[in-house]
N, C-alpha and C positions, 0 to 999 in steps of 0.2 A: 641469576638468569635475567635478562634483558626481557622485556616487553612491550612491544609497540602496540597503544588502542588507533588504530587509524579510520578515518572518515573519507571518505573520498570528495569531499566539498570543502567549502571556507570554514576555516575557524568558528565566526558567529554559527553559522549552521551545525554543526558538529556540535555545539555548547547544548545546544537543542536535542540530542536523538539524548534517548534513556538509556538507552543501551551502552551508548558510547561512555554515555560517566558513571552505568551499572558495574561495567565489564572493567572499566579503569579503578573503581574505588573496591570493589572484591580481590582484584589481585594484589592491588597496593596491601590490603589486609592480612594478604596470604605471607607476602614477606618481598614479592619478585621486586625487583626493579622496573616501573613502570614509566610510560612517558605517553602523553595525545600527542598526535601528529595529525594534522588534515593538511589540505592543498593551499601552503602557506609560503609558499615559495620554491624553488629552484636549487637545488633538491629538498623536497619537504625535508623540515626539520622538528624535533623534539619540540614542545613547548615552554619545557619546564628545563630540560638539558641542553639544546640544541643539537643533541647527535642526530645525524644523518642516518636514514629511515634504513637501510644496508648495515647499518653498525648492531644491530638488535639481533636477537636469536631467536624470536617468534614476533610475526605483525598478524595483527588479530581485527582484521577488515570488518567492521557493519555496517549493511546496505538495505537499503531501505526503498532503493530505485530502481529499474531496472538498466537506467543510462547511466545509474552511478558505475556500470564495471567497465565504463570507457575510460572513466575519471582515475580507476582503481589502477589501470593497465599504466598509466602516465605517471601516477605517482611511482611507480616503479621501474618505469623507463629515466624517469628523472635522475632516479638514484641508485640506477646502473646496476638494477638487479635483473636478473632475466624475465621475461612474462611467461615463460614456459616452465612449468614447476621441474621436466624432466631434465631440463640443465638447469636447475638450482645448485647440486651439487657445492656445500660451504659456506650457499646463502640463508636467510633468514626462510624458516620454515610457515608459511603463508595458509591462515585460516580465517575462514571468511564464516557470516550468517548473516538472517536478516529474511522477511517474509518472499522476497524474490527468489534466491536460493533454494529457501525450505522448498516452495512450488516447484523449481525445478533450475538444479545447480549445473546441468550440461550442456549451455552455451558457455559458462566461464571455467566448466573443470578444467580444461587442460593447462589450465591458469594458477589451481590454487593443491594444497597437499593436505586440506580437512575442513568438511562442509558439517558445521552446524547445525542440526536438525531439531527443530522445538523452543520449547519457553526458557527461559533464561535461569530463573530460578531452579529446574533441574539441571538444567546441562551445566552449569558455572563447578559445582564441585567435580561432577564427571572432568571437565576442560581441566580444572587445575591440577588434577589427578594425570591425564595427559600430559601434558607441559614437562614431566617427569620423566615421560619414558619416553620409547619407541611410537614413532610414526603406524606403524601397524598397528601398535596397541590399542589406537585413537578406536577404531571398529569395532573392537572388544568392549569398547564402556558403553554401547549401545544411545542410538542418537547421533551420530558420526558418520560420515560420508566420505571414504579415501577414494577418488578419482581414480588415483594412479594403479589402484587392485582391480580396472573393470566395473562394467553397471553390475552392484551388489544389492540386493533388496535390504533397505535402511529403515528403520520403522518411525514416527517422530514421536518426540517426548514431550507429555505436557504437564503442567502443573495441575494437581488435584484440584485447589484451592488455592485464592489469591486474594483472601483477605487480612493474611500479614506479610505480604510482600514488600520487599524491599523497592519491589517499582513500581507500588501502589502512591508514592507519593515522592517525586524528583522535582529539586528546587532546581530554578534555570536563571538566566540575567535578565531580569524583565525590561531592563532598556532594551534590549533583542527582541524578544516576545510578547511583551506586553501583557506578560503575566509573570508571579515571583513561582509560581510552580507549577507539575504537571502532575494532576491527581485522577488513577485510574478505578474508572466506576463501576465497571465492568469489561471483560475480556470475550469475545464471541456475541453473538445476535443471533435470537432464537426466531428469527425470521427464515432466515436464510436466503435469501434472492440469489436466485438460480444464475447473476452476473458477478455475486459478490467473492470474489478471494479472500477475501480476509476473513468472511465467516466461517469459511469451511478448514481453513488451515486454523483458528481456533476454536474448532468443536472441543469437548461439548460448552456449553454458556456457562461463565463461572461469574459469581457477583462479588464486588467487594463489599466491603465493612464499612458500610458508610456511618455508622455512627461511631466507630473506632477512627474512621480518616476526618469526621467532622473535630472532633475533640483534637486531635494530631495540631491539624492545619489552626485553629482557635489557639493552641499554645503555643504555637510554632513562630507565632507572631504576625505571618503572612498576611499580606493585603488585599494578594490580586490570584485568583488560580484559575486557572485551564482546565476543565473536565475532559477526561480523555475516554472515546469510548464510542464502538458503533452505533447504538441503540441505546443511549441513557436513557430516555424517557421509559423506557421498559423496565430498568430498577424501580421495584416498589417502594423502595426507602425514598426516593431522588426527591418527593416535595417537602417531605420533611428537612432532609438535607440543606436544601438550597436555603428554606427557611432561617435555618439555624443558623448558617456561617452569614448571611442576609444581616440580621439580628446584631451580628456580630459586627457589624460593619465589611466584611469580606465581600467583595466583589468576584463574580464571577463570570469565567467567556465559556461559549459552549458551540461543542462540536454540531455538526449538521442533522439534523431531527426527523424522524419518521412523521410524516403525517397523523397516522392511525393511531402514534401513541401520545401526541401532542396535544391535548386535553387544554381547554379555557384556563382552566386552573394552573397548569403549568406555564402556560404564556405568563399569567400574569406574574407569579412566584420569578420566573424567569427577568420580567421588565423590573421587579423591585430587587434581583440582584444586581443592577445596574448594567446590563448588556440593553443596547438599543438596539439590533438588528438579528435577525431570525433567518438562519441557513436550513432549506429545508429540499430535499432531492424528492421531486415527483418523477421523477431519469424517462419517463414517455406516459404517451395517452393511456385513457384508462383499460382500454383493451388490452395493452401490450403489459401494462404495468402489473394486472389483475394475474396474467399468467407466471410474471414473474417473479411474484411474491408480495407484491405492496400492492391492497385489496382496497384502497379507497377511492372513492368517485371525486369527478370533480367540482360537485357541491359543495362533498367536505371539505376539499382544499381552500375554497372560497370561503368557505364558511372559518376555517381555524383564521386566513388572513385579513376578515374582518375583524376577528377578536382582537388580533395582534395591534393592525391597526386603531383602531379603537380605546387600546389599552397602554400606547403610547410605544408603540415600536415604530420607528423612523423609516426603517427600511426591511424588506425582503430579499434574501440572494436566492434562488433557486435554481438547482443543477439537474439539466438532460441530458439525456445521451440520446445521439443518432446511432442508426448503422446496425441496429437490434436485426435479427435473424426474426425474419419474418412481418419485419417494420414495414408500413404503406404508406401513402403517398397520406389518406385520409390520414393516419396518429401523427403525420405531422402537422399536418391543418388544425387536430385537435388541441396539439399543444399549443400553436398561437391562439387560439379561444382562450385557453387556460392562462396565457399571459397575460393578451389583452385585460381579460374580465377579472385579476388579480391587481393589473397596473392600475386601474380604475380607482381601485380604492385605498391606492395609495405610491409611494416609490420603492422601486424593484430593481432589479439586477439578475440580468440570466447568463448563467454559463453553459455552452452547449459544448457537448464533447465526444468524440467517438466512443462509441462501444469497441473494446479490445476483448478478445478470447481470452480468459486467462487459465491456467492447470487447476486442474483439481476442483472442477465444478460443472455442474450441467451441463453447459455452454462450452465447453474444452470442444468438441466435438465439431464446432459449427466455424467458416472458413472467417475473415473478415472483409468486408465490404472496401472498395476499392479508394484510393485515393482522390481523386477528380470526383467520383460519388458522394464519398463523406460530406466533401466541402461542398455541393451541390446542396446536400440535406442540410446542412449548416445554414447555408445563405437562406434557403424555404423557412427556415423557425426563427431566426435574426433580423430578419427585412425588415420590419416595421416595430423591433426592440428600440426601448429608448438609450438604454445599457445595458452592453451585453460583452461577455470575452469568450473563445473557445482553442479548445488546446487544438493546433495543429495537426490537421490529417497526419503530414511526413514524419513527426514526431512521432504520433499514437502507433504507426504503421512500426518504425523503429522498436517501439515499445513493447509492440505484439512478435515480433524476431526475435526479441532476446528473451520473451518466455517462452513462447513454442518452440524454439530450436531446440538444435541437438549440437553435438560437439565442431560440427562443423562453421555454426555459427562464429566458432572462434576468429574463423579468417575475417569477417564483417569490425568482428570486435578490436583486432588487430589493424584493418586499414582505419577506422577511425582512429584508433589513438596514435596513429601516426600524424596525424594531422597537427599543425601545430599551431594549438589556440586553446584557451581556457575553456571556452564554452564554442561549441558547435554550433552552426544554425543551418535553418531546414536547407537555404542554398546547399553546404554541406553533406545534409544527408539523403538531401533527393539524389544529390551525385554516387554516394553512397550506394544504393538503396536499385541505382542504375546498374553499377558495378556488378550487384548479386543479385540479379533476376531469379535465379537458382531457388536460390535460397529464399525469395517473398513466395514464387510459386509450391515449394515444396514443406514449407512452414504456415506460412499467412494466409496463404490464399487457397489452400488445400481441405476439400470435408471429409473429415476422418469421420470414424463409426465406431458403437462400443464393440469394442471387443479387440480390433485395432491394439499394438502396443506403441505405444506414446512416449518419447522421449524423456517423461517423467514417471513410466509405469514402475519403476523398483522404487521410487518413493514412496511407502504408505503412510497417507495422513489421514483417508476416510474412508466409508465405507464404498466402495466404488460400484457395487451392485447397486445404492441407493442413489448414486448419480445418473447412472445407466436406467433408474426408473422414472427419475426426474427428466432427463433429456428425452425419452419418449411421449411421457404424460407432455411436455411441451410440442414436441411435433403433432399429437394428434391435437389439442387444444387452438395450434395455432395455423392448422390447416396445410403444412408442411410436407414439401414432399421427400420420401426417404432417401431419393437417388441422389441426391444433392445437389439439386435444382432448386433452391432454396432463397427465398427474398431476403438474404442477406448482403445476396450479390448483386440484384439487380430490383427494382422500386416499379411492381404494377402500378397507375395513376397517375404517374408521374409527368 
């Protein structure tokens, strides 16, 4: 039996996702014939065979992005298979996952013939047990999502424990990355920020073995690692950690850092593993931030980036988001204080970025703030940045469609990939984006209410009365009003 691991990006990037060389090196184990393919030519081809991505008997898609199912659509246009699973008929039978999906797989169902649901280390024996039988069977091993049987309630699967996982520690080409490997610290954040997707689709918080991954990585030979992970600084083990591989000569890069858990002592442990620069998401003023789950003032913030600087950190990156439901015109004013009075004591880097809605969080509920708006709040918190980048309204708007839609999205998802170019740009997809008014107003731009059913309500990933308790505790805290007249859309002060 043939098996395609496919990426829908370039090769180097592909080399990078876990999953991709998880899902490739397990089946290889099981006995299939396996092969990587990403978007490496005209028709993707094998890497290691060069068979043509149509020659296989299953292509096993992870996606990581939500504009990767443009990219997914073309790699199989390429290679003359159909994009509509219901005329497959002979062709390679198409299974996709990846945290975009798990949130919500019905803008690309009509696309694929088994969605993925959950951590990797339980579904992988379920999947290869699949791969055996019948297409229907796929919903019977629980974790499985068959499109083509109808919206079925699918429950997700997670791993108990992930302190001897097999993707607690994945070596990658550190000429690409800039690190020899990618070692995980933890899975979920016991924060929970009422904007963040990723927390909530890895409930509950599970911690690794940092003293099992520290010994690992120490005989492993490695030089350079990658901590992976929402909230490291929340691992009680992590200063010991850092120490130890430190010690060892091990350098280490680290993901972007909570404020509140970012303690002196951690900077410093941090600057002696050899990282110079400190990513840290304050994402709005302290008003807005306080209700969203990240409780610190911006004292503290000034106060950890005197440390930093102080202790020999070169530079600050810090990540906002505009566009927040119930953002004013003052939390934007605040956050230039917060930069100014940060840049003062030293060099900084701000990226500003929309707030997008995403499934299965607090915030599902609430519409997204308009395009021409976005970039308005963009220019108010960048004007007077030394250094700054932010991801594009047209893009984030794209972004927020292919998770809130529904099956119909397909059609959006269909005229882009007919377009014929590697990468799209916003000219592209404002055209786009023109085309399906429909579809921004009845996705994007619409406020749903709980109770409402949701184009991802047969997915259960959480507890959804405790979102529905959260999204009111935020309306009343942030002076909101129920009818959905809501400053998401529109900026008193302004």
């Amino acid at each position: 039996m043939r098996v395609a691991v496919a990426y829908p990006s370039s090769p180097s990037i592909a080399q990078l996702s876990t999953s991709f060389k998880f899902i490739k090196t397990a089946l290889e184990n099981e006995g299939f014939l396996v092969d990587g393919v990403s978007m490496n030519g005209i028709p993707p081809r094998g890497e290691e065979t060069n068979a043509p991505l149509n020659s296989f008997d299953y292509i096993i898609f992870t996606l990581h992005y939500e504009l990767d199912y443009i990219n997914m659509i073309k790699m199989l246009a390429y290679s003359r298979i159909p994009a509509s699973s219901s005329k497959r008929n002979g062709f390679p039978t198409v299974i996709i996952g990846g945290p975009p999906t798990l949130a919500n797989p019905e803008p690309i169902a009509n696309f694929v013939d088994v969605v993925a649901l959950g951590d990797l280390e339980e579904l992988m024996p379920r999947l290869i047990n699949g791969l055996t039988g019948k297409l229907e069977e796929f919903e019977e091993l629980g974790g499985f999502y068959v499109p083509s049987l109808g919206k079925h309630e699918v429950h997700r699967v997670y791993a108990d424990h992930i302190e001897h996982s097999p993707l607690s520690l994945i070596k990658v080409d550190g000429s690409l990355f800039g690190s020899d490997a990618l070692v995980e610290v933890m899975r979920g954040c016991p924060h929970h920020c009422l904007f963040c997707m990723e927390s909530y689709l890895n409930m509950p918080v599970r911690l690794g073995d940092l003293s099992s991954l520290s010994y690992r990585i120490r005989e492993s030979g490695l030089g350079r690692v990658a901590l992976v992970g929402l909230s490291v600084g929340d691992h009680p083990g992590i200063l010991q950690f850092i120490d130890e591989l430190t010690e060892s000569g091990i350098s280490l890069s680290f993901p972007s850092l909570r404020v509140d858990t970012l303690s002196c002592d951690l900077i410093k442990s941090i600057i002696r593993s050899g990282q110079r620069t400190l990513t840290i998401a304050p994402e709005s003023s302290f008003r807005l931030r306080r209700m969203l789950g990240k409780d610190f003032s911006s004292e503290e913030l000034i106060e950890k980036a005197r440390c930093a600087f102080d202790n020999g950190i070169n530079r600050i990156k810090m990540y906002y988001m505009v566009g927040l439901p119930g953002e004013q015109y003052e939390d934007l004013m605040q956050i230039k204080l917060e930069l100014i009075e940060v840049s003062r004591l030293g060099s900084t880097y701000v990226s500003v970025n929309p707030w997008i809605p995403k499934p299965h969080t607090p915030l599902q509920w609430f519409p997204m703030a308009g395009i021409d708006e976005l970039k308005k709040r963009i220019r108010i918190v960048t004007r007077d940045a030394r250094e700054y980048s932010f991801y594009d309204p047209i893009h984030a708007t794209v972004q927020a469609l292919l998770s809130l839609g529904d099956r119909d999205v397909a059609a959006f998802i269909l005229d882009a990939a007919r377009i014929s170019k590697d990468h799209l740009d916003k000219g592209d997809y404002r055209r786009l984006l023109a085309h399906h008014p429909d579809l921004l107003n009845k996705y994007v731009y619409a406020h749903r209410r709980p109770g409402d059913i949701l184009p991802w309500s047969h997915i259960k990933v959480n507890n959804e009365k405790a979102l529905e308790s959260l999204y009111w505790k935020f309306i009343n805290e942030a002076g909101l009003a129920v009818d959905g007249n809501n400053a998401s859309t529109s900026m008193a002060g302004s």
